[in-house]
C-alpha positions, -999 to +999 in steps of 0.1 A: +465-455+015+490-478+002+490-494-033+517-524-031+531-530-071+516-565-070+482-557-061+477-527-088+447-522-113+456-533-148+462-503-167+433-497-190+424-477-221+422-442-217+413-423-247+394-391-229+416-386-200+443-368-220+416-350-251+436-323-254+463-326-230+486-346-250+519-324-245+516-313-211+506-352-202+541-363-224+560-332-203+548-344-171+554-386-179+590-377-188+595-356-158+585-386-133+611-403-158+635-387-150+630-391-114+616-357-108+579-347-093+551-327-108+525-305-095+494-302-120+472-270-109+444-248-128+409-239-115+379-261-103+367-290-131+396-285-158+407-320-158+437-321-128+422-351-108+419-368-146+455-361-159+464-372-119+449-406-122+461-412-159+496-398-150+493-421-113+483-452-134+509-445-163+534-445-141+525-461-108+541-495-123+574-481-122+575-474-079+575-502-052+551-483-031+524-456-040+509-436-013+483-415-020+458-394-006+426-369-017+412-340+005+377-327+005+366-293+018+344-305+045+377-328+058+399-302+060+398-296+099+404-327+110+444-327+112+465-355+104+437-367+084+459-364+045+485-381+068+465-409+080+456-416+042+493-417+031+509-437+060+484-457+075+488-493+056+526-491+056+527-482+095+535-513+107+563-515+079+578-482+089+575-480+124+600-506+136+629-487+122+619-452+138+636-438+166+609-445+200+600-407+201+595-406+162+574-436+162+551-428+194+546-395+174+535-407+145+515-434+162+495-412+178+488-388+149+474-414+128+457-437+150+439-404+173+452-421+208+467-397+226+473-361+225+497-353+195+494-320+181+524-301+157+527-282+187+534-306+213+553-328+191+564-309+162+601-319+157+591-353+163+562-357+135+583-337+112+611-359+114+588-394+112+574-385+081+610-378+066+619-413+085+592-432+070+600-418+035+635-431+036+624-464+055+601-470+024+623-460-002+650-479+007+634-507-004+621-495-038+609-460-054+583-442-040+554-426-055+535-398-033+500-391-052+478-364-037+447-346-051+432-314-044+462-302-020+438-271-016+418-288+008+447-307+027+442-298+066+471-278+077+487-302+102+494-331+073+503-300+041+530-282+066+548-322+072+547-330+038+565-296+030+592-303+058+598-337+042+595-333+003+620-302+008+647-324+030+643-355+007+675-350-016+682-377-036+661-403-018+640-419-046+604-403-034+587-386-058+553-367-058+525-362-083+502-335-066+472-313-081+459-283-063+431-261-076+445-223-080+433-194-102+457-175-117+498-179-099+485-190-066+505-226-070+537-207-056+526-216-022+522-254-030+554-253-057+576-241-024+565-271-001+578-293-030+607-311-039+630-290-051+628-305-090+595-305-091+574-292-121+551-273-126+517-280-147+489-254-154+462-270-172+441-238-196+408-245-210+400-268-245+400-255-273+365-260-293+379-289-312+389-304-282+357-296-267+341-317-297+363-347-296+357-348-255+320-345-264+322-372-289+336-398-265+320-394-240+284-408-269+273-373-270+274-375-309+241-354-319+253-324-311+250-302-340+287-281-346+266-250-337+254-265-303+291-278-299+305-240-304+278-227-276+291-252-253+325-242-255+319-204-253+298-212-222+320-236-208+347-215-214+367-250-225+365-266-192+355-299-194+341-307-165+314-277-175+314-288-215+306-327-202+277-312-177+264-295-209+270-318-231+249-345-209+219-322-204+216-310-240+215-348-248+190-360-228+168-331-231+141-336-254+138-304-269+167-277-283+170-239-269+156-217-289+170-194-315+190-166-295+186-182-262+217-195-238+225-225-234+203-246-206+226-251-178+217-284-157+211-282-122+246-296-106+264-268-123+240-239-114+247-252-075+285-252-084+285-216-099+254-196-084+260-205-049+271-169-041+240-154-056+221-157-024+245-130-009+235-106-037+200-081-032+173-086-051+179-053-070+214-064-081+205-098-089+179-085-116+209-061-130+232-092-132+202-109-154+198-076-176+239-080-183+236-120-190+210-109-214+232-081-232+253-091-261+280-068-249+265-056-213+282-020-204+274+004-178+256+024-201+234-002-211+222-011-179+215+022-173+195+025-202+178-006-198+164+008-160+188-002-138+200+034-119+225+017-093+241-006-120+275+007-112+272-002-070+251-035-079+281-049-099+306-038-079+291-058-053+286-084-079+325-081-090+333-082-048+319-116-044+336-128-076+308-130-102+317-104-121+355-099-138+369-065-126+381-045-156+413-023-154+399-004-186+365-001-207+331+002-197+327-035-202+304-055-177+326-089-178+309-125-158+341-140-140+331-174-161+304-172-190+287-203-178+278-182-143+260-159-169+244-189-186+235-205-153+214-169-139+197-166-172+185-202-171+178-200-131+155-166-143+116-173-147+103-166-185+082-140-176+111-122-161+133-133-186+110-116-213+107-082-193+145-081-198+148-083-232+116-060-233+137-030-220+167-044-243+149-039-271+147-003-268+177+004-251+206-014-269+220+009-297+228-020-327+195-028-346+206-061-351+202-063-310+173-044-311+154-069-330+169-100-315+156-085-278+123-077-295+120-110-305+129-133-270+104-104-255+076-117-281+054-145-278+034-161-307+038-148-344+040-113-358+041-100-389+059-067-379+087-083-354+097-110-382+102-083-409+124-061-385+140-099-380+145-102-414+157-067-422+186-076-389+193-111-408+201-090-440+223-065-422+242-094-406+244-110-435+260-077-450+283-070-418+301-107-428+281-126-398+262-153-413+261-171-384+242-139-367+220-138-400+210-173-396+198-175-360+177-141-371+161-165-401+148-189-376+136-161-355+117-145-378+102-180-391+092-183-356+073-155-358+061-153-397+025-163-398+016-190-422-004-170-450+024-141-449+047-137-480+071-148-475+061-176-458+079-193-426+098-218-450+109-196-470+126-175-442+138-209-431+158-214-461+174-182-459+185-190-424+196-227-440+220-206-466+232-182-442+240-215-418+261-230-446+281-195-455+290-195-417+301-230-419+275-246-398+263-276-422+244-295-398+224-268-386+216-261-422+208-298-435+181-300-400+167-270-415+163-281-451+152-313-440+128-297-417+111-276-447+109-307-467+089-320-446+063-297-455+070-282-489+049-285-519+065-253-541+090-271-563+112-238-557+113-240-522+117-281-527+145-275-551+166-251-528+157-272-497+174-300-515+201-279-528+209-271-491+208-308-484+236-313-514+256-288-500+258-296-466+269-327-478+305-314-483+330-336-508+308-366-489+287-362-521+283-405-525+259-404-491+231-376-510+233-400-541+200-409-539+187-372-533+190-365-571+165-382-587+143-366-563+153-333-569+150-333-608+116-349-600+109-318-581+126-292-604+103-306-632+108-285-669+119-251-652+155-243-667+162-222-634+156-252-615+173-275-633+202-253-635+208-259-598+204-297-598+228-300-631+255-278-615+250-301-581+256-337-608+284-317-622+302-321-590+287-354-588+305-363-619+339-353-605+336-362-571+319-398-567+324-409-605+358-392-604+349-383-643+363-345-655+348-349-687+315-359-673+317-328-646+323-307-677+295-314-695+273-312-669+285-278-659+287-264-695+248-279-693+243-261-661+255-230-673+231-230-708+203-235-682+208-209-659+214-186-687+179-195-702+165-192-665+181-157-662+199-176-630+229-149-635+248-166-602+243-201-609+253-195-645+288-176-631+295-207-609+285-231-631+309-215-658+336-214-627+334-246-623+336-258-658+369-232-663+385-253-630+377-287-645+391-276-680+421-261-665+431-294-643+421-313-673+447-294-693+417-284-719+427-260-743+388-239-740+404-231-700+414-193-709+385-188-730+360-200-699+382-186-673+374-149-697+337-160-699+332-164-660+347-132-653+327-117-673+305-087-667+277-083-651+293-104-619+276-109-591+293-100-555+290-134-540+302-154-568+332-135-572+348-142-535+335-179-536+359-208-536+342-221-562+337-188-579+351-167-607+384-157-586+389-192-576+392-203-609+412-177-624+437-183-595+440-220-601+453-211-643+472-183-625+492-206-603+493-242-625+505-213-656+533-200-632+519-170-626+531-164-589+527-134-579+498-123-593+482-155-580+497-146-545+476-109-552+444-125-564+440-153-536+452-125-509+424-101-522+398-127-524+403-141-486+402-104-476+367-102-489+352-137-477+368-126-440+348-095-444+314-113-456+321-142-431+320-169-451+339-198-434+337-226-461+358-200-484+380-187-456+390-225-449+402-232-488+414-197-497+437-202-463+450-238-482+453-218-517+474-188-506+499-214-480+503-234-513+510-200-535+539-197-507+551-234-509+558-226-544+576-197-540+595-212-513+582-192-482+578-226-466+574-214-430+549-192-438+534-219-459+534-236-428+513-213-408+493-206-432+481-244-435+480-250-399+460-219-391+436-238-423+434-270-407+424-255-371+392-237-391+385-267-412+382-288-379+366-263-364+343-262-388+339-293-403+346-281-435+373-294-460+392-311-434+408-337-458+416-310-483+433-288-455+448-321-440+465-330-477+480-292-479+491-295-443+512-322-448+529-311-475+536-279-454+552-300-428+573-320-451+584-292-462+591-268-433+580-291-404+577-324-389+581-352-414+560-380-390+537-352-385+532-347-428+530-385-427+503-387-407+482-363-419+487-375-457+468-408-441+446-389-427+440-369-453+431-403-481+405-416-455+388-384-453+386-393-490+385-430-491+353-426-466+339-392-488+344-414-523+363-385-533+386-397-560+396-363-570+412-354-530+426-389-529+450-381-551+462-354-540+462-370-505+486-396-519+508-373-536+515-358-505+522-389-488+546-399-514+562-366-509+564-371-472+576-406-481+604-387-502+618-366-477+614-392-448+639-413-470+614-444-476+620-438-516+602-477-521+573-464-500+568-433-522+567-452-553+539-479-540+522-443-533+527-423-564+522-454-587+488-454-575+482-415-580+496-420-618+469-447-622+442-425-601+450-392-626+446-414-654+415-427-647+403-392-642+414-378-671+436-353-656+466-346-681+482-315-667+511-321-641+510-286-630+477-303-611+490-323-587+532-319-594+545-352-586+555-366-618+595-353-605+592-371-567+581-404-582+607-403-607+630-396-583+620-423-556+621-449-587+661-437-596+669-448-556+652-479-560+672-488-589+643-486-615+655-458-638+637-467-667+606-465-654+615-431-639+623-420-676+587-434-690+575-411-667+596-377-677+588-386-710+548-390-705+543-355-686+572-338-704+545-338-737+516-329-717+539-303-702+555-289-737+520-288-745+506-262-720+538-241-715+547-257-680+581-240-675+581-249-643+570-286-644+598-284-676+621-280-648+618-302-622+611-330-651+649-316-661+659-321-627+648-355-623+660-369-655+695-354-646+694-381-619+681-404-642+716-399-664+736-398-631+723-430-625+734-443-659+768-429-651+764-400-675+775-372-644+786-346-664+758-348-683+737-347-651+757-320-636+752-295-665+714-303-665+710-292-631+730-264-635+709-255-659+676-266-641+687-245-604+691-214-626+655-219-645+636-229-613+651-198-596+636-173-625+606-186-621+608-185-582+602-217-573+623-212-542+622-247-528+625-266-563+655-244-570+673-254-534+665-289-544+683-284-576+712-271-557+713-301-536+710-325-557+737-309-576+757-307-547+754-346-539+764-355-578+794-335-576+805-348-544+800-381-555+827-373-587+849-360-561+844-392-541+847-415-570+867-403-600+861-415-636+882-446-647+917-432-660+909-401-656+914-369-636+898-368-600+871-342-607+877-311-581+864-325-551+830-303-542+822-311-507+808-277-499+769-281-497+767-242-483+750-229-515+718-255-511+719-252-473+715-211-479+688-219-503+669-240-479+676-221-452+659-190-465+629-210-474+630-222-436+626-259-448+640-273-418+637-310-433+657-307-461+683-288-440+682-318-421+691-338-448+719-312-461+735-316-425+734-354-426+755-359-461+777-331-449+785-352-419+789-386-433+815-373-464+815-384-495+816-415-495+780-418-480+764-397-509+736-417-527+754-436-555+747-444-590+720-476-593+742-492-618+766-518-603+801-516-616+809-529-652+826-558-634+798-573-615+772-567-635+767-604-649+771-616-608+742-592-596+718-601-624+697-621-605+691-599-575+661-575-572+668-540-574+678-533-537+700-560-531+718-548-564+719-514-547+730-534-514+756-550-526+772-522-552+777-502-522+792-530-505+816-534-530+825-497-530+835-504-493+806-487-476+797-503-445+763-512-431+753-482-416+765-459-444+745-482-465+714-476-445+722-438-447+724-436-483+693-456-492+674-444-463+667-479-448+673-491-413+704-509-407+687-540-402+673-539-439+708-536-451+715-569-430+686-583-441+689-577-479+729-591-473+716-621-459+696-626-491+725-618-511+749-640-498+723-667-503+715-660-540+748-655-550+767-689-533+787-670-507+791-664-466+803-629-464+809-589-479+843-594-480+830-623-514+811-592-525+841-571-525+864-601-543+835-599-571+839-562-575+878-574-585+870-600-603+880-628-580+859-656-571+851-666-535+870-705-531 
């Protein structure tokens, strides 16, 4: 059919159609830009008619005429019938200016009178269609939109080909989408236009999975049941959606250890070549969708003799993957294994993990078999559960461990010891290790609900706290509860006391609160004989002393390492290790605090325990922004983000260190945004203590993007934040230098000094060489701005050699460039009556600096004041002695302005200096020229000789 520009659909919001898509969908939107076609292929349901439409409506505005057509399967041996779609509203338009054979022809083929066929009248259709191309186009672009070219019938694919390859440079272009598996769009690609591109769409990652989930109102999905869906969708959407929908409406959830239920439509879709299988291969299919890891062997063992000719009549019809290597039984797509399990009876389904049981060779399968083959409780089958949750829990796979704690609950009996809750709990801890906090909080708040022993109570509620993440402001009113429950028992009370210790510092944003409370917690335990909630109570009041500058730190820091340690508490992010790392790194200890965090996210890899896995990532990429290894830094941080999403854990903590990554080594609008993103997650959490560090990075990012104004608003706010805290060591947070930095460029160098001054004592105090040095660093711009530049230039002389001991590899290629700019700008503007200092224009030694620290943003910024010259390097914020008394009523930047007009810079070397837009610098003139008396720069430069405008 024909879409006419004047009678299109508004284009409306469209925030699912490209959930992770959002490259290809940019790729493909500048390639119909340009003028150039796309073809979008990938296999059945992974979003090609989706991107199509979006991509059609996007751009649709832009051609005069769209034509478009879709095929179906059952339509696709009717010929001319993808023809009929495209040409027949614009057939009366076209035909008039066709040759008579071309238009009886085409006439015919659309309309069915007569007896055309590509045989009789080949040439003639062939050439039409190209005819009525051109006929349209030369009244205004064309846009040919076709779906599922796959089921096009073979009369209308083989004229599109002829025409699309004969089109040249008439102004057709087509947005196509076939379905292919693997490289079969070769075909398609050749009956294209020549500049066509392209397109695979792969599968969604689980986060992408998620946010698809989530807009589509399919919001109580637990992370857990999210993760399923995307292993048994295998990230197609269409498949995750289909999920998504049934697992919603149904009114119950699968069981512990069981698939996924797979609605009807998409057992039809996947099983429909089941009915060619036999019976007997059929059952060994279910006895491999059963299997953790179905092989050969296994089938064998479980009973099935003819496993290796029933799946390779299986792998024949396309169920079954067909491996090159490996004795691996592999399902073409999990969800066609999902989709047989669910389509089995129970009683069948039971029988199968009945001969598992005996016949897989892990005990940890052995017992999960044994218990989907059990019905009703059983005192033996939920201690061999237990003793498989322990050995999971010891093989690193909590998330294993706690889906056998809800197994065995299900079949503890209520008088056994322990009991069903009590098993429940277990599975609720080994949930939150794995990083599944929803699934842990539904199981604590499930036990609650039937609890009367104040211990189980107690570490119910503790589960409940935890789960709650840095969102501690929404459990508030759990606490009073919970020392209700905990009563006089110092083992109990130690748990709730360490929980209001982080309350403290969290949601009242109080470190010397938190460190009472954990001092408390830690006295408790220790009369409870609670030897792990005393270690991490004592770890947690070592961290708080050591951001707090306290001088006990190295004393606690001793006392939480103390023997006898317990395994867990050593590894956890929160532990021991943790917090000797934090006074290894703020005391400039870097490479034993690159060892210590390395070793530590070995061992939590090993043990599985995501929550730890996430932060350790975010410690050991901030160890290597120190040292200057930005790029790996980078990775590093990224790879932390991805698991914190994934997750749900820490995402504003790994969001804040990721943008500093990017600022550094990355994409500044990139380390922007997730600074922003990073102070909601803590404005909506209450969580003073992130938002700090949220808005330190933004003012970093603010830095580097060259908005120095911006960066102050942001690290003002942090200095009043870190007060309010109580936080007195600027090793914490390290942005003392940057904001007295951004306040120099915006003319306020005063204020920048306060600042030096005020974190130079606390700094001179704790031995913080390094914080000692960039302080150095930025008051040598403060003096530079005074018009002291030899002073300044011997400071940071000085300061690039110290920051270099120390190996602060991106600090010290700041120093270089900052010395570079101040003796460039002594070259560029000599003292008064004396000498021209030698002119310095060579920037190579901070470009080498930041090029071995791969911080691509700062080389940027190295490339820029090479290019401009001198003349454009950042100038004193002190006007010239001669103007002074003229610019004293101007704010800071229109002083700036208007000193650099006076040096003779021009508007957009003005703009490049201060990092403004050009249109600031016009603006702020305006303002000048208004507040002074005068109509133009060239006043400004009479002032700067001492002339008055008459």
């Amino acid at each position: 059919m024909t879409v006419r520009r004047d009678f299109q659909e508004p284009s409306r919001s469209r925030p699912d159609l490209v959930i992770g898509r959002e490259d290809l969908f940019t790729s493909a939107r500048e390639q119909l830009g340009r003028g150039g076609s796309v073809l979008l292929h990938g296999p059945a349901g992974i979003g090609k008619s989706t991107v199509l439409r979006a991509l059609a409506a996007d751009y649709g505005g832009a051609a005069r005429t769209v034509l478009r057509c879709s095929a179906t399967e059952s339509e696709s041996h009717l010929p001319f019938l993808a023809l009929a779609d495209l040409f027949g509203l614009v057939l009366d338009e076209v035909s008039g200016g066709l040759p008579a054979a071309q238009r009886t022809a085409l006439e015919s083929a659309l309309t069915g009178r007569g007896e055309s066929t590509l045989q009789s009248d080949g040439l003639a259709l062939r050439l039409a269609v190209l005819s009525a191309l051109r006929t349209l186009a030369a009244k205004g672009p064309v846009l040919v939109v076709a779906d599922d070219l796959q089921w096009l019938d073979a009369a209308s694919a083989e004229l599109l080909g002829f025409a699309a390859r004969r089109l040249g440079d008439t102004p057709v272009q087509m947005l196509c989408a076939v379905r292919t598996e693997g490289q079969e769009y070769d075909r398609h690609l050749r009956a294209s236009p020549p500049d066509t591109l392209a397109v695979r769409l792969g599968p969604l990652t689980r986060t992408q999975v998620s946010a698809l989930l989530d807009h589509r109102g399919y919001t109580p999905l637990s992370r857990s049941t999210i993760r399923d869906i995307h292993r048994t969708s295998g990230g197609n959407p269409l498949f995750a959606l289909e999920l998504g929908r049934a697992l919603a409406e149904s009114p119950t959830r699968p069981r512990p250890g069981e698939p996924l239920p797979v609605p009807t439509s998409l057992r039809a879709l996947v099983l429909s070549r089941l009915e060619m299988l036999s019976g007997e291969a059929r059952r060994t299919l279910l006895v491999a969708s059963a299997g953790a890891r179905p092989t050969l062997a296994l089938l064998h063992a479980a009973g099935r003799e003819h496993a290796e000719a029933e799946t390779a009549q299986a792998a024949a019809l396309g169920l079954l993957a067909t491996e090159t290597e490996g004795p691996a039984v592999r399902f073409a797509h999990p969800l066609i294994s999902a989709a047989l399990y669910a389509e089995a009876p129970a009683q069948e389904r039971r029988a199968v993990h009945a001969a598992l049981s005996t016949a897989a060779s892990d005990p940890i399968e052995r017992a999960r078999h044994l218990a989907l083959a059990t019905t009703g409780t059983d005192p033996e089958v939920a201690a061999r559960l237990a003793e498989a949750g322990a050995l999971a829990r010891d093989r690193g796979a909590p998330s294993v461990a706690a889906s056998l704690g809800l197994l065995a609950a299900r079949h503890t009996p209520a008088d056994s010891t322990p009991g069903p809750d009590e098993r429940r709990l277990q599975a609720a801890e080994d949930a939150i290790t794995a990083g599944e906090a929803d699934l842990a909080r539904d199981i604590a708040r499930d036990v609650l609900t039937r609890a009367t022993v104040p211990a189980e109570r107690v570490r119910a509620w503790m589960v409940v706290i935890e789960a709650a993440g840095q969102a501690l402001g929404e459990v508030d009113a759990v606490f009073p509860q919970v020392l209700a429950d905990a009563g006089d028992d110092p083992g109990l009370l130690a748990l709730v006391h360490y929980q209001l210790a982080w309350r403290g510092l969290v949601v009242e944003g109080d470190f010397a609160e938190a460190r009472q409370e954990a001092a408390h917690a830690a006295e408790l335990a220790a009369r409870g004989a609670d030897r792990r909630t005393e270690l991490m109570a004592l770890s947690f009041q070592a961290s708080t002393e050591t951001l707090m500058g306290h001088p006990d730190a190295p004393a606690t820091v001793k006392r939480a390492l103390k023997e006898p340690q317990d395994p867990y508490v050593a590894c956890h992010h929160n532990g021991a290790g943790s917090a000797r790392f934090r006074w290894l790194i703020m005391s400039d200890q870097l490479p034993e605090a690159r060892t210590t965090i390395t070793a530590l996210l070995r061992e939590v890899r090993r043990r599985g325990m995501v929550e730890s896995e996430v932060h350790f990532l975010r410690f050991l990429a901030e160890t290597e922004l120190r040292t200057g290894h930005c790029g790996r830094a980078l990775d590093l941080a990224r790879e932390s983000l991805r698991l914190a999403r994934d997750s749900g854990i820490g995402e504003g903590a790994s969001a804040m260190l990721t943008s500093l990554a990017e600022a550094s080594a990355g994409d500044v609008d990139r380390a922007l945004a997730l600074a922003r993103e990073a102070a909601d997650h803590a404005e909506v959490d209450g969580d003073q203590m992130y938002l700090s560090r949220a808005l330190a990075a933004l003012g970093y990012a603010q830095l580097v993007a060259g908005d120095p104004a911006a960066a102050v608003r942001s690290l003002r706010r942090v200095r009043e934040l870190e007060h309010g805290l109580g936080i007195n060591d600027p090793a914490r947070g390290r942005w003392h230098g940057d904001l007295a930095e951004a306040l120099v460029r915006i003319g306020e160098p005063a204020e920048a000094q306060d600042v030096i001054d005020t974190a130079r004592a606390h700094a001179l105090r704790l031995g913080r060489q390094s914080v000692l040095a960039v302080l150095d660093r930025a008051e040598a711009l403060v003096r530079a701005a005074r018009g002291e530049h030899d002073a300044a230039v011997a400071r940071l002389t000085s300061v690039r050699d110290r920051l270099g001991r120390l190996g602060y590899g991106l600090e010290e290629a700041r120093a270089a460039f900052a010395l570079a700019r101040l003796r460039d700008r002594a070259a560029a503007f000599p003292r008064a009556g004396g000498a021209p200092l030698p002119a310095s224009a060579s920037y190579d030694e901070a470009a080498r600096l930041f090029r071995r620290c791969r911080a691509l943003p700062w080389l940027r910024q190295v490339d820029a004041a090479v290019a401009a010259g001198p003349a454009a390097v950042e100038p004193a914020s002190v006007a010239p002695p001669v103007a002074l008394d003229a610019l004293e009523g101007l704010a800071s930047m229109e002083r700036q302005v208007a000193s650099l007009v006076m040096e003779g810079a021009t508007n957009r070397e003005i703009a490049a200096r201060l990092f403004i837009s050009v249109k600031t610098v016009e603006a702020t003139l305006t303002r000048v020229y208004r507040k002074l008396g005068i109509r133009s720069r060239v006043d400004i430069v009479r002032l700067a000789a001492g002339r008055r405008s008459t």
